[in-house]
C-alpha positions as CSV (number, residue, x, y, z in Angstrom):
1,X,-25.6,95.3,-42.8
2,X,-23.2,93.1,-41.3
3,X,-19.9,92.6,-43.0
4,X,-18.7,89.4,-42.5
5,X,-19.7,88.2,-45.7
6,X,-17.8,90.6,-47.7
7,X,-14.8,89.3,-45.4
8,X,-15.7,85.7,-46.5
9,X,-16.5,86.7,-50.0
10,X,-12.9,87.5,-50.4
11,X,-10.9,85.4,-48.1
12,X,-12.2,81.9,-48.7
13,X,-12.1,80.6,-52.4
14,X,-15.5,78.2,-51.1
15,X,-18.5,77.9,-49.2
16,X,-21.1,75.9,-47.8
17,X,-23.9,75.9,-50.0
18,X,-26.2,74.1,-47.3
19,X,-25.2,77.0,-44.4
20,X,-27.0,79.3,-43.4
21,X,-27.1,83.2,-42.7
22,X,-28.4,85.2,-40.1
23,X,-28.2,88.8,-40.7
24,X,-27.6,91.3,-37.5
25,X,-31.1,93.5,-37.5
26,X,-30.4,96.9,-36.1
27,X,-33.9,98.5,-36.1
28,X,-32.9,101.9,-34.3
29,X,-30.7,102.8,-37.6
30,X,-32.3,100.5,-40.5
31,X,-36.0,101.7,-40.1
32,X,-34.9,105.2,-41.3
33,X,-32.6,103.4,-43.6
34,X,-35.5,101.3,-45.3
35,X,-37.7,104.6,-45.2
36,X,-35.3,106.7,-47.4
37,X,-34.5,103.6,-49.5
38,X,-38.5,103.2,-50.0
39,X,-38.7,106.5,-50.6
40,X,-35.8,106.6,-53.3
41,X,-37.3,103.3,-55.1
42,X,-40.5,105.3,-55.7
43,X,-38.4,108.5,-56.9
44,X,-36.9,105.6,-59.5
45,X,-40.3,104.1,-60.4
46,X,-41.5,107.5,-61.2
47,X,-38.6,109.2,-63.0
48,X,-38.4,106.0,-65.0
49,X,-42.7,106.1,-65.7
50,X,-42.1,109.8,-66.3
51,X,-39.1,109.7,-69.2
52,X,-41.7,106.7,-71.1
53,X,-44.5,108.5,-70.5
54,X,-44.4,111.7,-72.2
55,X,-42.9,112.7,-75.3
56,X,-41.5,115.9,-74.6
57,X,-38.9,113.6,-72.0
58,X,-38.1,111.3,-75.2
59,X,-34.5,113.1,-74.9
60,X,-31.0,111.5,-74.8
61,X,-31.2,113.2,-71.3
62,X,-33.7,111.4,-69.8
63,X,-33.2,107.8,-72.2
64,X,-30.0,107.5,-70.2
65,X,-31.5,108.7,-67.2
66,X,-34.1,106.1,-67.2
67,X,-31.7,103.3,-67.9
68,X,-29.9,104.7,-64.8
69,X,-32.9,104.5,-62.8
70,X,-33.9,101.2,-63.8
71,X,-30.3,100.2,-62.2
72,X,-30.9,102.2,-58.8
73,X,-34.6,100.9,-58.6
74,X,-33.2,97.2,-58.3
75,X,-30.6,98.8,-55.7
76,X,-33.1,100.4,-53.6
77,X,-35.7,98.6,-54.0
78,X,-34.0,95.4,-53.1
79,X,-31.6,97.4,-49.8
80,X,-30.9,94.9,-47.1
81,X,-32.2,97.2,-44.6
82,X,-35.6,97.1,-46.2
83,X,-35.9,92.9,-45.9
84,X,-34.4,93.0,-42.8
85,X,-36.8,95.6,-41.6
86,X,-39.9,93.5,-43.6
87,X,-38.4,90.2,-42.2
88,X,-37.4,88.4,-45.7
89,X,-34.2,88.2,-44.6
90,X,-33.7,86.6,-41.4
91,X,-32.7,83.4,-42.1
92,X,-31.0,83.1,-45.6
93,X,-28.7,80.4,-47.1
94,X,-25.2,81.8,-48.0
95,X,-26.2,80.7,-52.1
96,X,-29.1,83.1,-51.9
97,X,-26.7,86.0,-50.4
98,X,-24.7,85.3,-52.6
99,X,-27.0,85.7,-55.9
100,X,-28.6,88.9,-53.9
101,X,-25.3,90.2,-53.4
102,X,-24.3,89.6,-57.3
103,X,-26.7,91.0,-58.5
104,X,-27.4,94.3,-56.5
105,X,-23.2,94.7,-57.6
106,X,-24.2,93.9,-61.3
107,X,-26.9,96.8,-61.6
108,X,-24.3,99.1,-59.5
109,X,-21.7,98.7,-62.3
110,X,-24.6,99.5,-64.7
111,X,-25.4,102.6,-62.6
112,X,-22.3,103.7,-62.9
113,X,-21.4,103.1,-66.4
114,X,-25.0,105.4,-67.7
115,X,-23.8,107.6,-65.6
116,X,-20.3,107.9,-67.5
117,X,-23.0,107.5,-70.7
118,X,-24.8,110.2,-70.2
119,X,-21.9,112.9,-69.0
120,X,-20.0,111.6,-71.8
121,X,-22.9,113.0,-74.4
122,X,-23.4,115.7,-72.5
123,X,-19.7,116.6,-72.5
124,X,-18.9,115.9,-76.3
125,X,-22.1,117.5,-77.6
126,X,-21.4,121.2,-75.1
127,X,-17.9,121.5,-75.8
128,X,-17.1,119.7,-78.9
129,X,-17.9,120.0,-82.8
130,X,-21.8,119.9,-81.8
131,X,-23.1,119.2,-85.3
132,X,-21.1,116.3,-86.0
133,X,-20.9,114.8,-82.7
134,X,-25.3,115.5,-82.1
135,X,-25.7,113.4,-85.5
136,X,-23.0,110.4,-83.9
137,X,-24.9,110.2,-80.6
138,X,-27.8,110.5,-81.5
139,X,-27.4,108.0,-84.1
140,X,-25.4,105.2,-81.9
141,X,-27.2,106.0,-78.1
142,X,-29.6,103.2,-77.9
143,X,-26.5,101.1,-79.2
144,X,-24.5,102.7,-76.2
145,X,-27.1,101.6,-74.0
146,X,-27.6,97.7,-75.2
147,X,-24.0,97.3,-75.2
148,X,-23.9,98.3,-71.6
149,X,-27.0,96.1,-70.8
150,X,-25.3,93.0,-72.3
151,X,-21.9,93.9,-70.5
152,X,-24.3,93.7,-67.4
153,X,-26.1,90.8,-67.9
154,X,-23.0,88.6,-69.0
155,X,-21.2,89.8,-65.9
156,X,-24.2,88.9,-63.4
157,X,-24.4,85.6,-65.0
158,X,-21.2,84.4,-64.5
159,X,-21.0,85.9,-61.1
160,X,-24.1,83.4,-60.5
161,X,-22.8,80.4,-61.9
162,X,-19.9,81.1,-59.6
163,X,-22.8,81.2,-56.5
164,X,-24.5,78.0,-57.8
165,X,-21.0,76.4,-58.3
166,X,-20.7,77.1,-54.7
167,X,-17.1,79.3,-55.5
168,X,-16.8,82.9,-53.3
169,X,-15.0,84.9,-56.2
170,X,-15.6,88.8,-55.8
171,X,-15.6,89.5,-59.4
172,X,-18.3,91.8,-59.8
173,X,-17.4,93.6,-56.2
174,X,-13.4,94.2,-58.0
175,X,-15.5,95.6,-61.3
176,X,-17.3,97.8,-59.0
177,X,-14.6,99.3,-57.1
178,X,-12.8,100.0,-60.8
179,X,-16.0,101.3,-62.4
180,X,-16.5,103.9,-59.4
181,X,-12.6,105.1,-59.2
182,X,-13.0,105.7,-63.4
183,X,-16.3,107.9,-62.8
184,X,-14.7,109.6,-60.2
185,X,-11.5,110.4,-62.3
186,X,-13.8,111.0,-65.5
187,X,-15.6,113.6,-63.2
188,X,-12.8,115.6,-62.4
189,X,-11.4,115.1,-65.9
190,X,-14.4,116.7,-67.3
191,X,-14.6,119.5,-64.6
192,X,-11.5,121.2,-65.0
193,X,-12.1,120.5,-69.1
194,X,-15.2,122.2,-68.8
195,X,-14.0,125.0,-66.8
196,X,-10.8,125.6,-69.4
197,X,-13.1,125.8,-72.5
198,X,-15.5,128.2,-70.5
199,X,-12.4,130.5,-70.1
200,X,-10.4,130.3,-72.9
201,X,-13.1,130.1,-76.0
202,X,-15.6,132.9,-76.8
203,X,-17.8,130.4,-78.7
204,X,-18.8,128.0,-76.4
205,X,-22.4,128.5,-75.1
206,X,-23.3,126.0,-72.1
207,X,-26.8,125.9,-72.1
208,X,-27.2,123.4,-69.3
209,X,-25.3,121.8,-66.6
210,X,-28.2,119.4,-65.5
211,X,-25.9,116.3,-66.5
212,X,-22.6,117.1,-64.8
213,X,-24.9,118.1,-61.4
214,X,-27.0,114.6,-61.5
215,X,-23.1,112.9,-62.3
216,X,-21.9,114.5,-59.6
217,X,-24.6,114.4,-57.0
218,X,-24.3,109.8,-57.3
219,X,-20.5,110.6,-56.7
220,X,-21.1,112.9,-53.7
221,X,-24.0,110.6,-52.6
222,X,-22.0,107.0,-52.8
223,X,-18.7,108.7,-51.4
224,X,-19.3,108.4,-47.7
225,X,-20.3,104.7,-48.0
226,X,-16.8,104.2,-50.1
227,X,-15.3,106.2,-47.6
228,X,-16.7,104.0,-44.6
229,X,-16.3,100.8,-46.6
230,X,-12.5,101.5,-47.1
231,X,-11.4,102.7,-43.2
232,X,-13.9,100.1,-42.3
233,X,-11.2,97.4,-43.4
234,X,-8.6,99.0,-41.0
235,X,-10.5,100.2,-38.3
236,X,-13.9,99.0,-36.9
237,X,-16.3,101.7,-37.1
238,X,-20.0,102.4,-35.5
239,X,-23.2,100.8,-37.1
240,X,-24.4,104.2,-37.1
241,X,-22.1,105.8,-39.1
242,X,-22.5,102.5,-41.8
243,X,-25.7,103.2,-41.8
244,X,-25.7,107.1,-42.1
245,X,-23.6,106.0,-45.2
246,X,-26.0,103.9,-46.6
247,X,-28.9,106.4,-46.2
248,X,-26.9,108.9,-48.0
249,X,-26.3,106.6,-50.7
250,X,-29.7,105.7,-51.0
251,X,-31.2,109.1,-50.8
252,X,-29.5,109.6,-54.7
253,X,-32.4,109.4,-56.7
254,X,-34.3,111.6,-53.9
255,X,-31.7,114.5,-54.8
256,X,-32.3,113.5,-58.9
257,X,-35.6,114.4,-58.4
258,X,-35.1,117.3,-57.0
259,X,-32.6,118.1,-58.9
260,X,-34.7,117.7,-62.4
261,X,-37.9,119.2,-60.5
262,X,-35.7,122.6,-60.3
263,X,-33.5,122.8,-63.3
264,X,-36.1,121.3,-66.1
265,X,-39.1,122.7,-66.9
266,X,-40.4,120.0,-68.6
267,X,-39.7,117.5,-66.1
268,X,-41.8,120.3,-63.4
269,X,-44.7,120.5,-66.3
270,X,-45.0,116.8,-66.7
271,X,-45.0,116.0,-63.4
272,X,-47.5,118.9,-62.7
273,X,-49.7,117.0,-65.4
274,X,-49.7,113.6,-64.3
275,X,-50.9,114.9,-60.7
276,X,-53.3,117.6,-62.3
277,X,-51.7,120.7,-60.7
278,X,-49.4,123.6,-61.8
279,X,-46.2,124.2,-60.3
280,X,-44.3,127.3,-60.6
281,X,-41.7,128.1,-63.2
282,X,-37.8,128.4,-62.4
283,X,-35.9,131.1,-64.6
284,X,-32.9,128.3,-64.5
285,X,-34.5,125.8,-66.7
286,X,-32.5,122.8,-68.8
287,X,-33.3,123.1,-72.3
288,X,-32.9,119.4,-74.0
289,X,-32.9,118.8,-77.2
290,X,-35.9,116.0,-78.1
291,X,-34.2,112.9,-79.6
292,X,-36.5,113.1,-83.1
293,X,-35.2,112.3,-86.1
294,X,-34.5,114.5,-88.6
């Protein structure tokens, strides 16, 4: 995508709202870009159909997991590769950008903050006074979660009335560069935690580390595109490296399904139901606890 918006978005205080937009189409590098997006929107659709689907998924695991996928569906799903590619973005006034641009920020924020969510509970409930703390989350998570919808939705609205007020005011992009550092320190935070309390205490027992590895395969995933983004302000790089960055990034939910296809045994058995086969057992299997009231 080209970046001359994002160089307008924070430079100029105003735009035009009757100019137009004419994006740079690269096909050579966004045709594989819009493939893996299109490939990771259907990962989301189905992770997401998946944890509402079947009851053995109703876990806090796969409640924030969904809410995280709804985020990267809208991401994916919506890539500027992808409507370049399909030709719905050609021509596009700047207001339009602008509330396509908003919002695809908005949902990254969310993506980002269910991601802290969800390693968070996984974090407090392994290595922490488990029966209190189980009781506390999994009395407050769907509170966890609406809060974090309404943080969402209140930031993308006024990030729209800003587009439809015609102001270029990179609120949300700010947010988003905030949110990511946090997750990245709250990562590494909870890494070396986790490794201390796996040496030092006897009665810690972790019997999964499905969270931390889907936490830290978005950071890993995103990181090049940050990366590129940030020299890219200094230096000017080559399209294909943007977009090697961007298929990466999009190829997160790809790796997430993977990633709950080999460590979860009742993510394989579901999905071996819903497309009437059997697939073979792993001995390294995450072993959720259902979120059922007692």
């Amino acid at each position: 995508m080209d970046l001359e918006f994002f160089d307008n978005n924070t430079e100029n205080t105003t735009f035009d709202p009757n100019e137009t937009y004419s994006f740079h189409i690269y096909y050579y590098v966004e045709i594989p870009t819009a493939i893996v997006a299109i490939l990771s929107s259907l990962a989301n659709a189905l992770i997401i159909f998946m944890s509402i689907r079947f009851h053995v998924l109703h876990t806090r695991l796969y409640f924030y997991l969904a809410n995280w996928c709804i985020c990267n569906f809208v991401i994916t799903v919506s890539a500027h590769a992808t409507l370049n590619v399909l030709g719905f973005a050609e021509i596009v006034s700047v207001t339009a950008l602008c509330i396509w641009l908003e919002t695809s920020f908005a949902f990254m924020f969310g993506n980002l903050v269910f991601i802290a969510a969800l390693l968070l509970d996984w974090y407090i409930l392994t290595f922490t006074n488990q029966g209190t703390c189980s009781i506390h989350c999994r009395r407050y998570y769907k509170l966890i979660a609406a809060n974090i919808w309404v943080l969402v939705l209140l930031l993308l609205i006024k990030s729209i009335f800003y587009c439809l007020d015609y102001i270029s005011m990179p609120l949300l992009v700010l947010i988003v560069c905030l949110a990511y550092f946090t997750v990245t320190v709250l990562i590494l935070v909870i890494f070396v935690l986790r490794l201390i309390k796996l040496k030092l205490s006897s009665f810690v027992v972790e019997k999964s580390n499905l969270e931390f590895k889907l936490a830290l395969s978005h950071f890993l995933c995103w990181l090049p595109n940050v990366l590129f983004l940030t020299v890219h302000i200094i230096f000017q790089l080559s399209i294909i490296l943007e977009y090697l960055s961007y298929i990466i990034w999009y190829s997160n939910a790809c790796v997430i399904f993977l990633l709950l296809y080999f460590n979860d045994e009742s993510f394989r058995t579901c999905l071996g139901s819903l497309f009437h086969t059997k697939f073979k057992s792993s001995k390294k299997d995450n072993k959720d606890i259902p979120l059922i009231d007692v």
